[in-house]
Each structure stands twice: as structure tokens, then as C-alpha cells.
C-alpha distance (Angstrom), angle and dihedral (degrees) to the residues before:
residue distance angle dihedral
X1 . . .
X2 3.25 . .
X3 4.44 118.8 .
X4 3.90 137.7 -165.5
X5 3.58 89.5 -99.2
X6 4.13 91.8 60.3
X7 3.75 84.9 43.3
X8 3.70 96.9 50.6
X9 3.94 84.9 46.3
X10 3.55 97.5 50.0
X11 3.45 97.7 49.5
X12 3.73 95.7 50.0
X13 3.76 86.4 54.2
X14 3.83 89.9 53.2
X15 3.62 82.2 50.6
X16 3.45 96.6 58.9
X17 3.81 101.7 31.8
X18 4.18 82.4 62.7
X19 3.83 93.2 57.2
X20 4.15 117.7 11.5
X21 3.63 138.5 -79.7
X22 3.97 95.6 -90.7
X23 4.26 83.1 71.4
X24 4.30 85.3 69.1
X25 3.28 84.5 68.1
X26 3.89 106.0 58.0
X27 4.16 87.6 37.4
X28 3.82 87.2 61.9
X29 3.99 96.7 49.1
X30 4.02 89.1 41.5
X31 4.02 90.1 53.9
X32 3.94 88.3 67.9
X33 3.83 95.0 78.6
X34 3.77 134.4 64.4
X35 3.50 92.0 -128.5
X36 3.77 135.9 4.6
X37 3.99 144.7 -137.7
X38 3.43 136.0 -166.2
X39 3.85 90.1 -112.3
X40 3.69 94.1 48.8
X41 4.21 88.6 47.2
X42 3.96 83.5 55.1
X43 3.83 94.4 45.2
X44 3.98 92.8 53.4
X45 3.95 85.0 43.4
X46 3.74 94.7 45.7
X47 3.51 95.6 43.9
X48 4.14 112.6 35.4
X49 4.08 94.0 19.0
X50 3.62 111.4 45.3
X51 4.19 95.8 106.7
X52 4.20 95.3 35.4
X53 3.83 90.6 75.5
X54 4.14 93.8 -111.5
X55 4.01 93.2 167.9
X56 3.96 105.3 -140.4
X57 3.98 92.8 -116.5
X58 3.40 90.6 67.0
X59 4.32 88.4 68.3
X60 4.35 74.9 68.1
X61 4.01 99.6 43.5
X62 3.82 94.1 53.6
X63 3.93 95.7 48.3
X64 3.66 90.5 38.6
X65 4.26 92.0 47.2
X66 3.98 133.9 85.8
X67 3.43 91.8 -98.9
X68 4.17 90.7 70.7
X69 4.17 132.8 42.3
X70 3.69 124.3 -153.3
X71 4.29 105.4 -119.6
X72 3.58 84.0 172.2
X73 3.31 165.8 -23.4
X74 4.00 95.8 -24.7
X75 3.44 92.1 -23.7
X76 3.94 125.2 123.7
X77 3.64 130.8 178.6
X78 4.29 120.1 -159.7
X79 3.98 116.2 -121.9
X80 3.85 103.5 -91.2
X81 4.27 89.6 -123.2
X82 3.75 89.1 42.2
X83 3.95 93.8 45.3
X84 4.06 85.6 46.2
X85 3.82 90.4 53.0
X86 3.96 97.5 47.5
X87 3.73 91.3 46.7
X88 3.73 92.7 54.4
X89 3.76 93.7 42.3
X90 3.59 91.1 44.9
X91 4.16 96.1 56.3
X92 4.66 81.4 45.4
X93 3.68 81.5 54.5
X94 4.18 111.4 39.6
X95 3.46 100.4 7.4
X96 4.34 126.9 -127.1
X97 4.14 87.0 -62.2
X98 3.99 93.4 65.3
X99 4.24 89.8 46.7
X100 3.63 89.7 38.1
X101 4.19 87.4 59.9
X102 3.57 85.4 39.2
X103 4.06 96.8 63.1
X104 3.51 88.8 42.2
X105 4.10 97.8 53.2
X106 4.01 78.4 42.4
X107 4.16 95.0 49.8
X108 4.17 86.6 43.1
X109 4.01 85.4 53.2
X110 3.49 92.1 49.9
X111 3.54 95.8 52.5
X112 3.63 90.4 52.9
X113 3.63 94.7 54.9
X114 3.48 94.6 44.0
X115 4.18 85.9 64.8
X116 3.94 88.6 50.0
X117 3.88 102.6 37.8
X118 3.66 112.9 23.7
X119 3.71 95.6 161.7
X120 3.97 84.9 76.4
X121 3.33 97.8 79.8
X122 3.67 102.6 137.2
X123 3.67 95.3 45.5
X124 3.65 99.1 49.7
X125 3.64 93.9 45.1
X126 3.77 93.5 56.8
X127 3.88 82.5 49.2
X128 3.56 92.1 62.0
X129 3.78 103.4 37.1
X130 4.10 80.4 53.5
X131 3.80 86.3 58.6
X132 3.99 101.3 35.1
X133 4.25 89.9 65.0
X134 3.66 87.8 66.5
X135 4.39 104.4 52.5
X136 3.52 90.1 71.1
X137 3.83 145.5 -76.6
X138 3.92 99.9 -50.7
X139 3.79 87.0 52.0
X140 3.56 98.0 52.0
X141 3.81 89.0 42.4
X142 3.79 88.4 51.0
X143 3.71 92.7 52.1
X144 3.67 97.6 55.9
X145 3.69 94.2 51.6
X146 3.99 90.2 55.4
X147 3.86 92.7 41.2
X148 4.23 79.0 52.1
X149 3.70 96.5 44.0
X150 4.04 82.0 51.7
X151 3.67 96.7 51.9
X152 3.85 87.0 50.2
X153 3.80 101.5 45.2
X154 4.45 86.8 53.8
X155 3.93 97.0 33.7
X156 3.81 80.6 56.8
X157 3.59 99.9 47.8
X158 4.23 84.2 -122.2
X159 4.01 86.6 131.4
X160 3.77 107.5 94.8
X161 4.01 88.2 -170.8
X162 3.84 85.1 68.7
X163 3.56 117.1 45.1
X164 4.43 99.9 154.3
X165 3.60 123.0 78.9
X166 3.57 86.0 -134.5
X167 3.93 86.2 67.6
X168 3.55 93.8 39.9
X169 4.19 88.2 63.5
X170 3.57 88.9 48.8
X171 3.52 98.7 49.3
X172 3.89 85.5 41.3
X173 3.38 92.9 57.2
X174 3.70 92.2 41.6
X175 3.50 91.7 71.1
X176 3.51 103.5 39.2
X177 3.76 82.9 69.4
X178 3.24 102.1 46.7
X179 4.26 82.5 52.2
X180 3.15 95.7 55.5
X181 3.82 101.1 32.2
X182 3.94 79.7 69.1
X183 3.79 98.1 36.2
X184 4.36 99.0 119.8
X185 4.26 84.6 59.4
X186 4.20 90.7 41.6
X187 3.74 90.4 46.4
X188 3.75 86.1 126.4
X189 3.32 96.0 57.6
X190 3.99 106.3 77.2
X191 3.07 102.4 160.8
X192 3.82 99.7 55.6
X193 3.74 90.7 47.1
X194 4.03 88.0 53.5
X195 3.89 93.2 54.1
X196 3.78 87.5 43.6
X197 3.53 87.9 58.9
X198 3.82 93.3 42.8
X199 3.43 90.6 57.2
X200 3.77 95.7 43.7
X201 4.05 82.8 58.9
X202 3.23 102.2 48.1
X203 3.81 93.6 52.6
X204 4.27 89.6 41.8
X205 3.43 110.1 29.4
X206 3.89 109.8 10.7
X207 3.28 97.5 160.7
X208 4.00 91.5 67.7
X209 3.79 98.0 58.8
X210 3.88 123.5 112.3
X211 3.78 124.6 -132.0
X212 3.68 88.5 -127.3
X213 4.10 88.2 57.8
X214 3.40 89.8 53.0
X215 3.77 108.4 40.3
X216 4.15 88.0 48.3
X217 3.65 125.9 100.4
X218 4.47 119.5 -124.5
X219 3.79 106.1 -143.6
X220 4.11 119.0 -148.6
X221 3.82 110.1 172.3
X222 3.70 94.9 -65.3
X223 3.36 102.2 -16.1
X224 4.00 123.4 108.3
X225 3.80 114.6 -153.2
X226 3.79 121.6 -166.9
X227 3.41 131.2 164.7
X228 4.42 118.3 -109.0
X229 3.18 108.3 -106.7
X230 3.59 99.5 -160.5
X231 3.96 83.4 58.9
X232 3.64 98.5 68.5
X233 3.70 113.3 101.0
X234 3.54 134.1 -107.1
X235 3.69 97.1 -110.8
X236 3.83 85.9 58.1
X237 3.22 104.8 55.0
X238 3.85 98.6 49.4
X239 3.88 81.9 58.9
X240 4.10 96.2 55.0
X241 3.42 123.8 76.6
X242 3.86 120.0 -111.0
X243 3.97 95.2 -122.9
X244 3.90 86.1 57.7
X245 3.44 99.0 55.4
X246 4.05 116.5 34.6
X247 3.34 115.3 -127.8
X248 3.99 102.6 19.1
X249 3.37 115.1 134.8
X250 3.75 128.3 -106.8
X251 3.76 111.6 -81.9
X252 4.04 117.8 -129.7
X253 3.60 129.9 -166.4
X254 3.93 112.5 -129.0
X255 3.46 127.0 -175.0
X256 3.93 123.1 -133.4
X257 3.92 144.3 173.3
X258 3.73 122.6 -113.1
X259 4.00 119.9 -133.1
X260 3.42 127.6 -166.5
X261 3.56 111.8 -159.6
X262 4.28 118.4 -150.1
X263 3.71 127.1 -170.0
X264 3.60 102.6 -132.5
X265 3.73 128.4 -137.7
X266 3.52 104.3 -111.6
X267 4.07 84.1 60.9
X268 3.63 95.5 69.4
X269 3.76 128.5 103.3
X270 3.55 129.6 -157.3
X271 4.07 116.6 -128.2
X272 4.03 129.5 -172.6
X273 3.46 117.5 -133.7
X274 4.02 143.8 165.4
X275 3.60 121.0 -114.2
X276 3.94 116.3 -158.5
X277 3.98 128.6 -142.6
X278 3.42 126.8 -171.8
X279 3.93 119.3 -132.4
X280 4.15 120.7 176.5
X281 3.56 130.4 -155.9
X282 3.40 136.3 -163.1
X283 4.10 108.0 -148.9
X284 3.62 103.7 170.5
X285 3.74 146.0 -56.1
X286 3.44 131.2 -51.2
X287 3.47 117.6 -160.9
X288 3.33 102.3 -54.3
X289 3.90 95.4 -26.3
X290 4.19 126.5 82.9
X291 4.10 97.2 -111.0
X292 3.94 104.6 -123.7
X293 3.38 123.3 -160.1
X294 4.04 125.6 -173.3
X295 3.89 122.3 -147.1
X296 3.80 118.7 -171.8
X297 3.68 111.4 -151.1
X298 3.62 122.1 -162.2
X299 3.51 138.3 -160.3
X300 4.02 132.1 -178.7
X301 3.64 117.4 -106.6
X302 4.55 124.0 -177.3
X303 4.42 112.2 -139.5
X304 3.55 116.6 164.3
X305 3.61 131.5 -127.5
X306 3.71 147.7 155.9
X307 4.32 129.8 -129.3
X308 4.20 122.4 -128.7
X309 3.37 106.7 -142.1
X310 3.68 103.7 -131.4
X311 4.17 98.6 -173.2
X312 3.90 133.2 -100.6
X313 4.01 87.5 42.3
X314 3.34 103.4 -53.6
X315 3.68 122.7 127.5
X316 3.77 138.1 170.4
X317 4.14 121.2 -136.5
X318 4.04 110.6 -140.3
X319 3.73 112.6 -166.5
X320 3.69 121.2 -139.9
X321 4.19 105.6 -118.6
X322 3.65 113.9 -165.1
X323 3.75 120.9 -130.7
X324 4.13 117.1 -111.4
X325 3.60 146.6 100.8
X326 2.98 149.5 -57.1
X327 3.82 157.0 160.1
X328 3.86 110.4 -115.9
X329 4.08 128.9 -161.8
X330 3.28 126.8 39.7
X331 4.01 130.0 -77.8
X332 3.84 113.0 -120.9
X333 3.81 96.7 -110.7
X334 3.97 93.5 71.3
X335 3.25 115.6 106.6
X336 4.47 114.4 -107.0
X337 3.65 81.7 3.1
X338 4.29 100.7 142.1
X339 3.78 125.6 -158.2
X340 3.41 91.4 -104.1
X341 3.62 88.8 74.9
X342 4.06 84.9 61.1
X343 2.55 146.9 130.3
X344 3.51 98.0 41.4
X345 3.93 117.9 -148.4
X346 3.50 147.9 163.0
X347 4.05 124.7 -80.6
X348 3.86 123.9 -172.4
X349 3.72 113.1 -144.8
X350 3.73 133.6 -155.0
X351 4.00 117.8 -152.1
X352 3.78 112.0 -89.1
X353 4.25 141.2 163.8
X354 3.62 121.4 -101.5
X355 3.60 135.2 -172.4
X356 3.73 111.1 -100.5
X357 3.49 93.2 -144.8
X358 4.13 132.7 14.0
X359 4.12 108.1 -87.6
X360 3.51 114.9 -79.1
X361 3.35 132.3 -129.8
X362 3.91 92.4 -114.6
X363 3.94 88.9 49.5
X364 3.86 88.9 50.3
X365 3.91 90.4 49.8
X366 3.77 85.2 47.4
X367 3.57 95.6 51.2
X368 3.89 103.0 38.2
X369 3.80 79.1 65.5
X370 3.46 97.8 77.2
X371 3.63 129.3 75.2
X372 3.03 124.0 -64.8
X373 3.89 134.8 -110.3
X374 3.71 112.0 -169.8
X375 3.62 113.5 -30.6
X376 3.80 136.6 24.6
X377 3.64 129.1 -106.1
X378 3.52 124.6 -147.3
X379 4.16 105.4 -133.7
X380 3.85 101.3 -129.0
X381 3.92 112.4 17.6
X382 3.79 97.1 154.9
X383 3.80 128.5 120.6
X384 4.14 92.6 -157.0
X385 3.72 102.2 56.9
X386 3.44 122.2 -151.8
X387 4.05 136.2 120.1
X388 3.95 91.5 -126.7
X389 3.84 99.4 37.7
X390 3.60 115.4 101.3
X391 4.42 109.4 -95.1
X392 3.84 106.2 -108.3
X393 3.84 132.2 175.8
X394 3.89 92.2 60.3
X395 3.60 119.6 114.5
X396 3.83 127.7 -136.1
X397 3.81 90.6 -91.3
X398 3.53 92.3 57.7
X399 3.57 89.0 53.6
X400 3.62 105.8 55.1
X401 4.09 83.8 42.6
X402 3.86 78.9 64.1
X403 3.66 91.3 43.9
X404 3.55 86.8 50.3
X405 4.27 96.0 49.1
X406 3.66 81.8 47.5
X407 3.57 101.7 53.7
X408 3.48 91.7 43.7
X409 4.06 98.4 54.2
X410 3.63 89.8 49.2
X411 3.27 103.5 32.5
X412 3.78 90.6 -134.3
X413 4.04 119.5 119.6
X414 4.01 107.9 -103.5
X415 3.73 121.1 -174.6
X416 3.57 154.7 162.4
X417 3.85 110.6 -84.3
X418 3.89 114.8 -111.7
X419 3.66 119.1 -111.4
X420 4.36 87.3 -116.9
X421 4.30 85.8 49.4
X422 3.80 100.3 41.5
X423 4.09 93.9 56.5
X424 4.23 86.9 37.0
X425 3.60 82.4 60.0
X426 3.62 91.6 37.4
X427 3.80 91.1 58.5
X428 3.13 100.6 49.1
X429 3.65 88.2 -155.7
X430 3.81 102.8 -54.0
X431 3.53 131.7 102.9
X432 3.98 99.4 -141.9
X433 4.15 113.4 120.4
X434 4.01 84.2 -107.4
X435 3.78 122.4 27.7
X436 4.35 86.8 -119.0
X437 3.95 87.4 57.1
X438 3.38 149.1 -103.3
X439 3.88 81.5 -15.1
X440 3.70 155.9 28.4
X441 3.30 142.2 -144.3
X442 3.80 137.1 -174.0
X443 4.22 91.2 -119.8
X444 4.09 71.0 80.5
X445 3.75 122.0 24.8
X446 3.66 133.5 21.4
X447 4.08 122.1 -113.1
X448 3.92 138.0 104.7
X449 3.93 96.0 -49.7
X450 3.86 90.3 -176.8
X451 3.97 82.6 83.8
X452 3.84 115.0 70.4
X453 3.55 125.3 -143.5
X454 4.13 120.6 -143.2
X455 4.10 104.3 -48.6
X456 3.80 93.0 -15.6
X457 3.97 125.8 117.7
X458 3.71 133.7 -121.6
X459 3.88 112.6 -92.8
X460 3.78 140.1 -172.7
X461 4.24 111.1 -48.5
X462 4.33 104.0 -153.6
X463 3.90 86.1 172.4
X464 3.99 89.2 -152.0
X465 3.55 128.8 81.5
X466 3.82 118.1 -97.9
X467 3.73 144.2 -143.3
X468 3.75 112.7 -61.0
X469 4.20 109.6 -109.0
X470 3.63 79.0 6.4
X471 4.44 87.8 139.2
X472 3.82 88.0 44.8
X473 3.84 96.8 -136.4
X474 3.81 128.5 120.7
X475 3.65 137.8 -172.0
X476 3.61 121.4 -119.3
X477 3.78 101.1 -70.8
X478 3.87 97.2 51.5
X479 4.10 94.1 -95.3
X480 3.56 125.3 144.9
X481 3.94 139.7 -159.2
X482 4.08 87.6 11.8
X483 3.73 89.1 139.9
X484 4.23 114.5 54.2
X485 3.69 125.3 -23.1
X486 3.30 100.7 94.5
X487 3.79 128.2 -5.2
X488 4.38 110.0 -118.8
X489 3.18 134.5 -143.9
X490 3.73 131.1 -106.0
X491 4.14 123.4 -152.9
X492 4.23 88.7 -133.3
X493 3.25 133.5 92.1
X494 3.47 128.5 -110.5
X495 4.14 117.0 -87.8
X496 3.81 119.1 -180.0
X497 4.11 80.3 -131.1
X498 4.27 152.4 -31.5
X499 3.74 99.1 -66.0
X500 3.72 99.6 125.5
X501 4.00 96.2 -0.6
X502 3.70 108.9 157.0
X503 3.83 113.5 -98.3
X504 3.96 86.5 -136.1
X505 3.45 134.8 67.4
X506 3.65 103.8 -106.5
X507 4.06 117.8 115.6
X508 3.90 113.1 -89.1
X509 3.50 106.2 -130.0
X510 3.72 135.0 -159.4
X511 3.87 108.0 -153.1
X512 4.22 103.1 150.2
X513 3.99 119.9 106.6
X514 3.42 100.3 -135.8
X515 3.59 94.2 48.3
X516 4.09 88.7 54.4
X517 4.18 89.7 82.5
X518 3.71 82.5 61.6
X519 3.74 107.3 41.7
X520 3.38 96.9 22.3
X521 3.36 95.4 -161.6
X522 3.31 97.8 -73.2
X523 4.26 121.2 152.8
X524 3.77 131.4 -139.7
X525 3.97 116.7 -93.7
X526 3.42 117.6 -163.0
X527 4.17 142.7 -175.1
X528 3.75 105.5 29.1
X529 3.70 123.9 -108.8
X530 3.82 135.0 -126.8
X531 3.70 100.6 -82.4
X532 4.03 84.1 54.7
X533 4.01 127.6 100.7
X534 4.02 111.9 -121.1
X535 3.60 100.9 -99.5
X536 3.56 86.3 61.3
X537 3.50 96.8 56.5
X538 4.22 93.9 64.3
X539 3.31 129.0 141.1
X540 3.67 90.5 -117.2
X541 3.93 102.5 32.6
X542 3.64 117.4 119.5
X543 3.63 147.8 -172.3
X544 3.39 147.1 156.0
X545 4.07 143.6 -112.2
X546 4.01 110.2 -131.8
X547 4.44 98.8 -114.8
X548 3.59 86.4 -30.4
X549 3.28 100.3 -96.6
X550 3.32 98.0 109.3
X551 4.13 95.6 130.2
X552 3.81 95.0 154.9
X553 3.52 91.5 71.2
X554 4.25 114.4 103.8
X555 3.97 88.4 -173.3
X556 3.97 101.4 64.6
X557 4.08 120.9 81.4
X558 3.58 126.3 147.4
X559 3.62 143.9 -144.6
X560 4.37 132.1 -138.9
X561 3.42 136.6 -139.5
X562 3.59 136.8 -164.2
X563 4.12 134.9 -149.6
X564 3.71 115.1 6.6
X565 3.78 123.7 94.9
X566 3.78 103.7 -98.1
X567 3.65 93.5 119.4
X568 3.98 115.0 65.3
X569 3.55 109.7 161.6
């Protein structure tokens, strides 16, 4: 079976294999910090590098590869697994003297930036906790009291800089990452890690917490953690028992009807659209290369569909996705493909309605408008702003509170898309690694285009995200911007692979404890985004977003669906 750690290892190696052997070297300096930019890349470079041959482009590859994600404006942060890996390798290869001098260069940076931007508070100071764990015992002891005192001052509500509870979540959950982002050097710190993890669950899988969890204290030094109370959310508490929690109200049993709700045929509309295919030629040499040139042919293709009306002129296009099968995952002679696209097998699929395009950021507005349902959602959290670009900086709780408002206000059942419907739809019906071909290009999607996939060619980079439809070219069913853009959300939880994948299309969920230290909670992300290489953006690549909380993020979007069975609760 195949495990984050062999993923994170393989795709170093990939990495490396692309470029030379010298680029190891920078990866395993750059793992050190929480988050990266160019000028700290250079530093690391400049200062441990400068006689191992480390050419100076390779500063750009590594921010620019898989094994980083822009989470702003020239800032990066490493893949957790892949971070994990390099730091491990890196003490084989140096030793703890080389990542000692590493945390202090970083700590000296940070106190440099601190004097020039001192409105970065939280960033820098996860920047220098990431470098105390490695000077020595004291330091790493030192670091977990702060990150405790932290937790305590914004469980609390003693920060004055965050006032919502909203904020207080995110800051929560903030720090929880950074704890356990740094949990092999606080390994003698238990109790920290365990309300890390608490608070982790609460804000993933609530419904899975114990009273006894929650009505403990978390000891650091002399700092007493426990969890807010009035943070929990509703769907908890009517779950827990009043005598548990003092002051929860008596709990009643009601009885209701269930209603499914059906759009009709006579509701569909019939819409025109172009589909695009991707055919390469090879016309010649150049130089010493065959000159390759890609031509997208398109055609016009009829789906049907019908429009919610979401208020004030906004409305949101569901495409009509008929029912079949098909074979899903990728077979091991595609190029990029990973094992944990294996093994592949066969999923039957009833018809269902999905979202011609990812949600907007005008449909998000729209929708965060209505009531809410369990948590609040903040009206325009994007970096890339824009009324037609997909919404971004949410994570996969906020969208199924949207699928929630939305269900609600029409009375219709909205939903994440299952892992098994979201590549279906993907597809499109073919079997190619992207629904054009054998290939993509950017004439047709957006992603990094500086990376070329199989016999492809390098194309034009925008490094933002663009409008949604904005290339005009479907696949098969009528969907746009399934490949790049913005990676999307899945309902499942993340599984290192197939073996025992449901042959349906309902979500595959992960609801035991003592499998939560090896999920972690985290959920399925699918289709690549524009800061992504090609092979990324496959039909059948996946991934996954740590809890789903990730909300810093300006590469992850989503898209609903409605009817079907993908959702089985």
C-alpha cells in the first residue's frame, strides 16, 4: 500500500530527476521554514550552497514546482508530507549542526523583517517557532509554552485584534497547524499535541468528539488549555448530552417528514456549446529538436440543463450528467500518474447535475447572504478578485455551509461532488489523462504552462486565476474549467489509494477515531489549479486539503451538484 511518506518521496525524486541532483540540496534547506520567499530561497542558497554547484535558477524551479503552493503574494508554503520527508533526509544527510545554523540564519531573518513589516506578526512568529524546535531542548520547550500561551490568549477571547468567533476558529485552527506541522521536534510535549488534535476535530469532524475530550483540561508548563465552549457548533451540541456539558439545554425528540426534491423534465433547457480536442503535430526539426505544434479542434455539442435563481440577478447553471459507467483512476502507464490513483476500477453512475463552471465569486457573495446553517461565511475571502473568477480561500467547511444555505433557499439538495462523480464529470466520457487528449495546452485551460505535459509545448503562465468559461471550451458533458484554475473540492476523505473504494458513487468516508491520526481529516482535492504543472491537472490526479481548513489557500474552489446519490450520510 502505498503512504504519504512514499508519496512525498516520490515526488521529490520527480523533482529532482526534472532538473539535477544539486536541486536536493536547496529543497532540504527550504523545508526548515513554515513558509518561503524568493529572498529567503536565495539567502539559504547564498549562504549554505554557494560551493555545491546549486545554479541560481533553481531558487525559481522549487517555488514554481509541485512540491510548493503560492498563499500569497511571493509567498510559498512546502506540502506538509513532502516538508516531513526533506527534513528527515536533510538531518541523514548534514547532520543536527547544518539545521541548527539553518534556524538560526532563519530566526536572524525574522528579526529583520519584523523591523520592516511589523504588521506580519502571525507569519513571522510561526517562522521562528519553526526554527526555535531545532537549537536545542530549552528552545523547543520555550516554543511550546508561547504557542500555549497563544492558544489561551484567542480561546479566551483576550486578543483584541480578533474580536468574531469566526476569527477565533481561524486563528484556532491556525495554530493547530502550526502544532502539529512541528509535532516530531514537540514530541515531548503530549499534551499540546492532544489539544491540537482536539481542536483539529472539533473544527473537522465534530461530531466524533467525546464529552470527556472536551470537558478535560491540556497542561503546558503553566498554562491550562481548554477548549471554548461557546465555539462548538450547533450540530454538536444537539448530539451531547445536557449532564455533560453544563448549561445545554434539554434535548427533545421531534418527529419530521423527509422530501426529496426532483428537477423535472419539462424544466430543462437545451444550451450549445464548443467542445475542444487536442491534436499535435510534428512539422519538422528545430535545431536539434522535432518542432511540435498543437491545434485544438472544436466541434459543437447540445446538453441540457436548468438555472437556480440565486436573487439580485445572480443565477447558477447546473448541467445535466448522464448516468453510466465507467473505469476511474488512472492505469500505471500514464505519464505523472501516482499509485494513489490505483488501483483502477469500475464505478456505476446514476444521472446527476453539476455545476457548469466552479462557484464564482458573485454566486458566493450571493449565497453567503442567506441565513446561515452552522457556520459563518465571510462574503469575499478571495485573494484574485473578480465577480466571474472562481471564489478561493474558503475551505471545504465553508463550502458545504454554502451547500447547506443553498439547499435551504431552494429547497433542492446541494452538495459536494463525490470523488467517483467529480472525475465522471471530469471525463466526460473519455479515457485520455485530460478530457482534450493526450495533452493540454494553455490556448485551453488555465495552469503553470511553463511545465509541459507528454509531447505538448510550453504555453502562456498568468499565475492568477481567471474568468470561469473564460477559453469557451467544454468537455463532453457541457463542463468547464475541470482541468486547472482552481483545484475543487471533493466530499471524501482522503485514502492513500482504491483498495476497497466503493464501486458506487457515494462519498467514501472516514468516520473511526483511531483512524483520524492517519487521515487526519483531510478531504479529496481534485483538478489542479493555475499555479499547478500539467500532470497535476489530470483527470484522475488527486490530492488532499490538510482538515480542510486550509482557508489561506488562493488555489482551492469548488464546484456543487444536485440529485444523484453521492452523498450518503
Amino acid at each position: 500500500m502505498t503512504n504519504i511518506p512514499n508519496q512525498a518521496e516520490e515526488k521529490v525524486n520527480r523533482f529532482v530527476r526534472r532538473f539535477e541532483e544539486s536541486y536536493r540540496l536547496l529543497a532540504y534547506h527550504a523545508a526548515l521554514p513554515l513558509v518561503l520567499t524568493p529572498e529567503l530561497v536565495n539567502y539559504f542558497r547564498n549562504e549554505f550552497l554557494r560551493g555545491e554547484g546549486v545554479p541560481w535558477v533553481a531558487e525559481v524551479d522549487l517555488l514554481l514546482s509541485d512540491l510548493c503552493s503560492q498563499v500569497g503574494y511571493e509567498l510559498y508554503a512546502m506540502d506538509t508530507s513532502v516538508r516531513a520527508y526533506l527534513l528527515a533526509k536533510m538531518k541523514d544527510h548534514y547532520g543536527k549542526q547544518r539545521m541548527q545554523q539553518v534556524a538560526q540564519v532563519l530566526i536572524d531573518y525574522v528579526k529583520y523583517l519584523r523591523k520592516l513589516y511589523p504588521g506580519r506578526r502571525e507569519e513571522l512568529e510561526a517562522q521562528r517557532w519553526a526554527a526555535m524546535v531545532y537549537l536545542g531542548d530549552e528552545e523547543c520547550k520555550e516554543t511550546a509554552r508561547e504557542i500555549s500561551q497563544r492558544l489561551l490568549a484567542v480561546s479566551s477571547g483576550m486578543d483584541a485584534e480578533i474580536s468574531t468567533d469566526t476569527g477565533i476558529r481561524a486563528e484556532l485552527a491556525r495554530l493547530s497547524r502550526i502544532t502539529t506541522e512541528l509535532s516530531p521536534q514537540l514530541e515531548r510535549e503530549p499534551e499540546l499535541l492532544d489539544y491540537a488534535r482536539l481542536v483539529q476535530q472539533v473544527l473537522r469532524q465534530p461530531g466524533s468528539v467525546s464529552p470527556a475530550e472536551l470537558s478535560r483540561s491540556y497542561r503546558v508548563d503553566d498554562v491550562e488549555l481548554i477548549f471554548p465552549k461557546r465555539l462548538l457548533p450547533q450540530d454538536l451540541v444537539a448530539k451531547l448530552e445536557s449532564d455533560w456539558i453544563p448549561g445545554f439545554p434539554e434535548l427533545r425528540i421531534c418527529e419530521f417528514e423527509v422530501g426529496t426534491i426532483s428537477v423535472e423534465d419539462e424544466d430543462l433547457l437545451t444550451f450549445e456549446f464548443e467542445v475542444g480536442k487536442i491534436e499535435v503535430k510534428q512539422t519538422g526539426w528545430l535545431g536539434r529538436k522535432i518542432k511540435t505544434e498543437v491545434v485544438v479542434k472544436r466541434y459543437r455539442q447540445q446538453a441540457e440543463y436548468f438555472i437556480e435563481d440565486l436573487g439580485n440577478g445572480f443565477q447558477l447553471e447546473m448541467v445535466s450528467i448522464p448516468g453510466g459507467i465507467f473505469i476511474m483512476g488512472a492505469p500505471e502507464n500514464e505519464p505523472d500518474s501516482l499509485d494513489n490513483e490505483r488501483p483502477q476500477h469500475q464505478v456505476t453512475v446514476p444521472g446527476f447535475f453539476m455545476g457548469k463552471y466552479p462557484i464564482t465569486q458573485a454566486q458566493w457573495r450571493a449565497v453567503s447572504a442567506f441565513p446561515q446553517v452552522y457556520r459563518e461565511l465571510e462574503p469575499d475571502p478571495s485573494y484574485f478578485k473578480g465577480d466571474n473568477h472562481p471564489v478561493e480561500q474558503v475551505s471545504w467547511y465553508h463550502a458545504v455551509e454554502f451547500c447547506d444555505r443553498l439547499s435551504r433557499y431552494t429547497k433542492k439538495e446541494y452538495r459536494l461532488p463525490s470523488e467517483a462523480e467529480w472525475e465522471y464529470g471530469c471525463r466526460g466520457g473519455t479515457t485520455t489523462p485530460f478530457h482534450f487528449g493526450e495533452t493540454i495546452t494553455s490556448e485551453v485551460a488555465n495552469y503553470n504552462a511553463n511545465n509541459i505535459y507528454g509531447i505538448g509545448v510550453e504555453g502562456e503562465y498568468r499565475a492568477n486565476t481567471t474568468e470561469a468559461g473564460k477559453f469557451g471550451v467544454g468537455n463532453e458533458y457541457g463542463l468547464y474549467d475541470m482541468h486547472g484554475n482552481v483545484c475543487e473540492f471533493c466530499f471524501d476523505n482522503w485514502h492513500n489509494n482504491y483498495e476497497g473504494a466503493p464501486e458506487n458513487v457515494i462519498a467514501w468516508l472516514s468516520n473511526e477515531d483511531k483512524n483520524l491520526s492517519q487521515k487526519k481529516g483531510s478531504f479529496v482535492v481534485r483538478g489542479g489549479s493555475w499555479i499547478n504543472s500539467p500532470g497535476n491537472c489530470r483527470s484522475a490526479f488527486r490530492t488532499y486539503d490538510i482538515m480542510g481548513f486550509q482557508s489561506i489557500r488562493n488555489c482551492v474552489g469548488f464546484r456543487v451538484v444536485c440529485g444523484g446519490v453521492g452523498r450518503n450520510l
